[in-house]
C-alpha positions as CSV (number, residue, x, y, z in Angstrom):
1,X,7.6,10.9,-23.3
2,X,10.6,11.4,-21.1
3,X,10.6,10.1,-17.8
4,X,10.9,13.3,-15.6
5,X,8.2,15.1,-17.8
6,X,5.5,12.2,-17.1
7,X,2.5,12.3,-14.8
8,X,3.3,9.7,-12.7
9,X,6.6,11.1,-11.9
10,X,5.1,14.6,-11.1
11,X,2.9,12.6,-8.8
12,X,5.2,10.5,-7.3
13,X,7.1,14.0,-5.9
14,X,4.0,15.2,-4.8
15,X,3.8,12.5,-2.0
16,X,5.5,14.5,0.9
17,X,3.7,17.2,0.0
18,X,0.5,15.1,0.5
19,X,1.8,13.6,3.6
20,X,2.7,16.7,5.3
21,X,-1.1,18.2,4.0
22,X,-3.0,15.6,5.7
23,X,-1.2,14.9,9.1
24,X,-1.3,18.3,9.5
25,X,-4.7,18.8,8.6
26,X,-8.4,18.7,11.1
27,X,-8.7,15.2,11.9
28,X,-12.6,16.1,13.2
29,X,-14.0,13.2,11.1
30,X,-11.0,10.7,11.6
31,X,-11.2,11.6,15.4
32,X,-15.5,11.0,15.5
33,X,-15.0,7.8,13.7
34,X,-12.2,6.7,16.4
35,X,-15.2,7.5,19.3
36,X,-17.6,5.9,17.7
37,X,-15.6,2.7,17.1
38,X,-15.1,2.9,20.6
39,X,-18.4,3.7,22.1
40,X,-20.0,1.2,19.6
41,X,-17.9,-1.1,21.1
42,X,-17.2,-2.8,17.5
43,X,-16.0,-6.0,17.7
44,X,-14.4,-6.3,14.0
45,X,-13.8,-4.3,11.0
46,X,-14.3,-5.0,7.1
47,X,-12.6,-3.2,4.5
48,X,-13.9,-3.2,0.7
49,X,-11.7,-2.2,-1.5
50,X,-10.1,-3.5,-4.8
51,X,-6.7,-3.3,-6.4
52,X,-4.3,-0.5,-4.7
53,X,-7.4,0.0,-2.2
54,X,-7.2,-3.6,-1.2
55,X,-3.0,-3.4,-0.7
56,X,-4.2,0.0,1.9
57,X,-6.8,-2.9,3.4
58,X,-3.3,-4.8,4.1
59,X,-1.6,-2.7,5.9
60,X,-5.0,-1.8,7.7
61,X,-4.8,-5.7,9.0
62,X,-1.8,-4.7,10.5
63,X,-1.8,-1.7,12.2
64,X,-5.2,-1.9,13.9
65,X,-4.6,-5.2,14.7
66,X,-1.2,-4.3,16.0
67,X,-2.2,-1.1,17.8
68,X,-5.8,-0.9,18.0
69,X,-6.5,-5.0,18.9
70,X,-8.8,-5.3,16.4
71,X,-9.6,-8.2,14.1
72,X,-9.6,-7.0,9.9
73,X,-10.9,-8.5,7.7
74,X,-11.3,-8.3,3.8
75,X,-14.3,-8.6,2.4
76,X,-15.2,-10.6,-0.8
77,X,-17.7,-8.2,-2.9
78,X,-18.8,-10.9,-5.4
79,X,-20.6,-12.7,-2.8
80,X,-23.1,-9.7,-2.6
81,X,-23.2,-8.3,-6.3
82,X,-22.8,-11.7,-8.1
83,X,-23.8,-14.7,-6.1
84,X,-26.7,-12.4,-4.3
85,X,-25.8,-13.3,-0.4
86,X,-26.6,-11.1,2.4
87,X,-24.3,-11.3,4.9
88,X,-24.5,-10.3,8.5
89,X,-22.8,-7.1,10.0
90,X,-23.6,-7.1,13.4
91,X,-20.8,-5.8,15.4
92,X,-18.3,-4.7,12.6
93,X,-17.3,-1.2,11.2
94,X,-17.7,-2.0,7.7
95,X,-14.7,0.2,5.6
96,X,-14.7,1.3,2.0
97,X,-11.4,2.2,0.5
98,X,-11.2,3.7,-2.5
99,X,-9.7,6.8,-4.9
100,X,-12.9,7.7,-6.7
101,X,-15.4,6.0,-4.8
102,X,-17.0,5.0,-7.9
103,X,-16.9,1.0,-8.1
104,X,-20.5,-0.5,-7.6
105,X,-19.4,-3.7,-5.9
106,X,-17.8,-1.7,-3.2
107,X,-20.6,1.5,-2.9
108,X,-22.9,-2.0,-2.6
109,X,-21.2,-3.6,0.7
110,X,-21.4,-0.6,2.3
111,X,-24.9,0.5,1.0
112,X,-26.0,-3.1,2.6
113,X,-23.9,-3.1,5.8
114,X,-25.4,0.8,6.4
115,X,-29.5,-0.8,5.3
116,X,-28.6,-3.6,8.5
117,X,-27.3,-0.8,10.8
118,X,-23.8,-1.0,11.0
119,X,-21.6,1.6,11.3
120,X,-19.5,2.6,7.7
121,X,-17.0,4.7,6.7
122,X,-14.6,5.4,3.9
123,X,-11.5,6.6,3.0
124,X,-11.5,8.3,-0.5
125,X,-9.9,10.9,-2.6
126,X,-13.4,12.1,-3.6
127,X,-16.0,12.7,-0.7
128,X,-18.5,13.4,-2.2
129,X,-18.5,10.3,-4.6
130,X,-21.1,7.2,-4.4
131,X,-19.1,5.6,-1.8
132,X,-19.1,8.5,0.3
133,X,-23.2,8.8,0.1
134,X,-23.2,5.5,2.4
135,X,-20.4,6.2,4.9
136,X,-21.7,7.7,8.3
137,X,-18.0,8.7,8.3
138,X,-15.7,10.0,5.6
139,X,-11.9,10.3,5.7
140,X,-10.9,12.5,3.1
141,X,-7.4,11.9,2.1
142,X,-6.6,15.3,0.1
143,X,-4.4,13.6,-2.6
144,X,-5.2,16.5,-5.1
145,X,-6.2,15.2,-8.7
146,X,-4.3,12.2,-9.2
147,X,-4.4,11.3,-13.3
148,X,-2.1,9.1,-14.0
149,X,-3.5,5.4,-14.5
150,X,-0.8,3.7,-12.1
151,X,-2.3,5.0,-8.8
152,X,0.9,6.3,-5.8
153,X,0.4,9.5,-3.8
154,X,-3.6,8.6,-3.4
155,X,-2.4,4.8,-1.7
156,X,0.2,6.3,0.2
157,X,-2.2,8.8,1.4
158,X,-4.2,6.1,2.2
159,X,-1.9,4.5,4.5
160,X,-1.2,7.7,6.3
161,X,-5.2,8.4,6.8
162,X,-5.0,4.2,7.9
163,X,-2.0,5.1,10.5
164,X,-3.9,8.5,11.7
165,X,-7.0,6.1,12.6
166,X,-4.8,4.0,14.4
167,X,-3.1,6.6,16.7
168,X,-6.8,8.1,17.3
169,X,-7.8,5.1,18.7
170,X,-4.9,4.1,20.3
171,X,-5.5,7.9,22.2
172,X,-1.2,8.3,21.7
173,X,0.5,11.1,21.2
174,X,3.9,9.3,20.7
175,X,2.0,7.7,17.4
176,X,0.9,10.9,16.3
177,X,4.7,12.3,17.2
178,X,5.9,9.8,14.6
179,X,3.9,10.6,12.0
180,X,5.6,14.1,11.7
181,X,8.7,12.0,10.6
182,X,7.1,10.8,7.6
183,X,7.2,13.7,5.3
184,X,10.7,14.8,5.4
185,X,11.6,10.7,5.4
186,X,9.2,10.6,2.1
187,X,11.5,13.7,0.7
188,X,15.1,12.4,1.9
189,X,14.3,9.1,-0.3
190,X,14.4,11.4,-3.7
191,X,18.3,11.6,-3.4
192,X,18.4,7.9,-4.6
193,X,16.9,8.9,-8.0
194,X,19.8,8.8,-10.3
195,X,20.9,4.9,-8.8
196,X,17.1,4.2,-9.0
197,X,17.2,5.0,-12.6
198,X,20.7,3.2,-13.2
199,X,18.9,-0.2,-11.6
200,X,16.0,0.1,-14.1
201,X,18.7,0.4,-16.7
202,X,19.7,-3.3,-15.2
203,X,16.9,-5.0,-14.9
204,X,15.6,-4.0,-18.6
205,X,15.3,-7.9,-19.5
206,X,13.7,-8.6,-16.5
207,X,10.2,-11.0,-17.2
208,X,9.6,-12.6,-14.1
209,X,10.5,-11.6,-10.4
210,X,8.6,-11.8,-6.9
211,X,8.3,-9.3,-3.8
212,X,8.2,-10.3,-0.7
213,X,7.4,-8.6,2.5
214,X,6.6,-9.7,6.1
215,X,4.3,-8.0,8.4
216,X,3.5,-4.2,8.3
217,X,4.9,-4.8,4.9
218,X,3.2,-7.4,3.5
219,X,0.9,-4.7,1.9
220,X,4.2,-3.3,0.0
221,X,4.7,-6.5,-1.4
222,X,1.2,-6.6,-3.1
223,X,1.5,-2.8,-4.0
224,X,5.5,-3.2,-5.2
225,X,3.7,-6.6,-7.4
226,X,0.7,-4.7,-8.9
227,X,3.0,-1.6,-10.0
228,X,5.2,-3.9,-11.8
229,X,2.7,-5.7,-13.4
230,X,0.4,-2.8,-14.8
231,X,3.3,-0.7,-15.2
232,X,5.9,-2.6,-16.8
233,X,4.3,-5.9,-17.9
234,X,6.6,-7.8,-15.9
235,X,5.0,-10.9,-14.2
236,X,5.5,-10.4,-10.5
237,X,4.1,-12.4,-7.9
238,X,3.8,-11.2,-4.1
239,X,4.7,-13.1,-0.9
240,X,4.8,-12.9,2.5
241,X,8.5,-14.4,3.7
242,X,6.7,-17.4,5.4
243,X,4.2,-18.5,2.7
244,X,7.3,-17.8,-0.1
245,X,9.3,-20.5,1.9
246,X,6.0,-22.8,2.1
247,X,6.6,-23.7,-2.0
248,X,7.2,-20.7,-4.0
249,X,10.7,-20.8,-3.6
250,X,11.3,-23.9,-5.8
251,X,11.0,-21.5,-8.9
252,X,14.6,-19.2,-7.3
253,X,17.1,-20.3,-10.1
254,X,20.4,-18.9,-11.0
255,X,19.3,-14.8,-11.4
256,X,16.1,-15.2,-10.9
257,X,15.1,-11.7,-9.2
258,X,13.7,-11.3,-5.5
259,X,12.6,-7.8,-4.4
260,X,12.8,-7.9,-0.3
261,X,10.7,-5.3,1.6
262,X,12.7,-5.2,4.8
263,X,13.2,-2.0,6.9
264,X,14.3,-2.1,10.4
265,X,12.0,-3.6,12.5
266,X,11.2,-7.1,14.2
267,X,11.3,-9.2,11.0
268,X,14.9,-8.7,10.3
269,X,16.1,-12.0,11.6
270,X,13.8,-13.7,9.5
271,X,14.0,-12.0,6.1
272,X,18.0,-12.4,6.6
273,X,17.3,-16.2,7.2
274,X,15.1,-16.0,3.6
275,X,18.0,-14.1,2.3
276,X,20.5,-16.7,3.1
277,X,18.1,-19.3,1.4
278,X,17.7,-17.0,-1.7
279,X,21.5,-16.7,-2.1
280,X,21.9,-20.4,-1.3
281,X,19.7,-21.0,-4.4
282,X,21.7,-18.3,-6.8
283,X,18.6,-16.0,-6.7
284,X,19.3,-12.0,-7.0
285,X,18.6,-10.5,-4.1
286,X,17.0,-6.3,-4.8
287,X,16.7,-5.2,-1.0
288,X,14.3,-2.3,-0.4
289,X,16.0,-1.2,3.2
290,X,17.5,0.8,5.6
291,X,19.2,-1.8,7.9
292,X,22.8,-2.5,7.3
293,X,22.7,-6.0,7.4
294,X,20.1,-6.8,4.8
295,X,21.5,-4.1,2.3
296,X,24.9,-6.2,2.6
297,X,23.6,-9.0,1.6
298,X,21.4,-8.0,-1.1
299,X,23.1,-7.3,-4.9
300,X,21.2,-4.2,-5.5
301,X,19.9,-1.9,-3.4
302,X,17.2,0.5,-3.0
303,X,17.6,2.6,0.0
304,X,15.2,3.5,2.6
305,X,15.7,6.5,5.3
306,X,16.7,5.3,8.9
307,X,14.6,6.5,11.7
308,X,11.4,5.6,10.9
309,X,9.4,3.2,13.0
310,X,8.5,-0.2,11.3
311,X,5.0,0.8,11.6
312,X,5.1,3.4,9.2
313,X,7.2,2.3,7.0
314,X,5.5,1.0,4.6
315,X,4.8,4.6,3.7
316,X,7.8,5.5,2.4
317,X,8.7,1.8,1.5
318,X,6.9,2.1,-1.6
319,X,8.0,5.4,-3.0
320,X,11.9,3.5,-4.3
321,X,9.4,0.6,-5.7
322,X,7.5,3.8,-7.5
323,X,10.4,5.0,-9.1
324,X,11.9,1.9,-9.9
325,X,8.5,0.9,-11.9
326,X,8.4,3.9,-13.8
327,X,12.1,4.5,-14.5
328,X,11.5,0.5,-16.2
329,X,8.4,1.6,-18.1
330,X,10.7,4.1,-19.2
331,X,13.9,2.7,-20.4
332,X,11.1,-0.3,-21.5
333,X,9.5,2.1,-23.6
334,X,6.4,1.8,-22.1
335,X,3.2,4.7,-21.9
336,X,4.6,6.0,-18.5
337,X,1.1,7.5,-17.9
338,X,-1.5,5.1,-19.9
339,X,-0.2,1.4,-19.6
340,X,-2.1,-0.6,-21.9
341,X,-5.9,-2.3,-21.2
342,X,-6.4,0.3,-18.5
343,X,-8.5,3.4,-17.4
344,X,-8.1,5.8,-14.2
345,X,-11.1,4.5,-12.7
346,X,-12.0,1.3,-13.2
347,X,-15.9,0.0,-12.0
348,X,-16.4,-3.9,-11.6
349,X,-19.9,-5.8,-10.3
């Protein structure tokens, strides 16, 4: 199948259409859940998710912590459908994110944490799934039918229903102001396609690389990882900057490939300082940027649009890592639509 006939690619394009649907959209169930975190006074929230979900949990760490003052947390499933413990929820909002809404370990967190009396919710492409059936509150993210296997408009949807949450309970305008931005941004980044394609083209051979991302984008590092991985086969491991310099970085060797998540934003001077160590080590730097500085230092380039705030940026920090994947799968070779060993909607216990 040629690239720009696929699924995923159709899908991929949809994404500012998706953006500019939901921030435009009623927010009457994103805005109830805001009040009632507040008037419930909630102390601490718990996301269950898996896979993509789990990367949209990531970024959730980050922006309520950063905005909101509130302590996230991921939850470990297993230790309620496998090893049988009942833990206590007292004082959290206890989150479920996930595209279909179908897995059983997650419906069962929240199905446990709603029997106790907490407070649940759930952000979901499908609201009236299982998931859904145990959330006092329900953010619908209004992806449209997503059906290729690789999941991308439904996470970045989920990061823009995160970042609506946020600005709801932060009570700012200006955070709701800045989410307008993101669709054209989204569109702006589709220019880049034909050197996108050209650095798949050079990075055919490629078998082992890492991502790493700092802060807000610490989640795209994950996300950048898994799309790689399911997508192309490639073995790519994800980092923060600070835990890549704590030991990981003994495997940069001459070529060896390092994706760096770094828009504009307060982690600059420190990805530049894990640049410096990269190229003191022959590594290959691929920058995913809009700041001048890293993009001059990196040996290929995947260009971000300038002007939007760090805290959103891992919106639109994903989309060149999208097309970058699939473009691979492509020259690769690869079932753009169906990698191999997996299904749409996968349930685990």
């Amino acid at each position: 199948m040629e690239i720009q006939n696929s699924i995923l690619n159709k899908e991929i394009h949809e994404q500012p259409e998706v953006f500019e649907r939901l921030i435009y959209a009623d927010h009457t169930h994103i805005k109830a859940l805001a009040k009632d975190i507040r008037e419930k006074h909630i102390k601490y929230i718990l996301i269950a998710a898996r896979g993509t979900s789990d990367n949209a949990g990531r970024y959730a760490k980050y922006v309520l912590g950063a905005f909101n003052g509130l302590v996230v947390a991921l939850a470990a499933p297993s230790l309620s459908s496998i090893y049988e413990t009942i833990q206590n929820y007292e004082g959290a909002l206890v989150l479920g994110i996930s595209q279909s809404g179908k897995s059983p370990d997650i419906v069962g967190v929240l199905a446990e944490a709603q029997k106790q009396g907490a407070l649940t919710a759930c952000i979901t492409n499908e609201p009236d799934s299982d998931m859904a059936q145990v959330s006092h509150h329900i953010i619908d993210i209004m992806a449209g039918a997503e059906k290729s296997v690789a999941a991308t408009k439904t996470y970045t949807a989920q990061l823009t229903a995160i970042a609506l949450l946020s600005a709801y309970l932060a009570q700012s305008d200006s955070m709701l102001e800045e989410l307008k931005k993101v669709p054209l941004a989204a569109n702006s980044i589709f220019r880049h396609e034909e050197e996108i394609a050209q650095l798949a083209e050079r990075y055919r051979y490629m078998k082992h690389c890492v991502t790493i991302g700092r802060g807000f984008n610490y989640s795209t590092a994950f996300e950048l990882a898994l799309k790689l991985k399911e997508t192309t086969y490639t073995i790519a491991e994800p980092y923060s900057s600070a835990d890549f310099l704590h030991g990981p970085v003994a495997m940069v060797e001459d070529g060896f490939p390092v994706f760096v998540i770094a828009p504009t934003g307060k982690m600059i001077p420190l990805m530049d300082q894990m640049i410096a160590t990269i190229h003191q080590l022959k590594g290959e730097v691929i920058a995913i940027s809009d700041n001048e500085l890293i993009l001059s230092r990196a040996h290929s380039l995947l260009p971000l649009p300038i002007g939007l705030p760090e805290w959103l940026s891992p919106i639109t920090a994903i989309i060149p890592g999208q097309l970058f994947v699939m473009n691979l799968a492509g020259t690769r070779g690869y079932p753009i639509d169906t990698p191999r060993s997996l299904s749409k909607v996968t349930e685990t216990k």
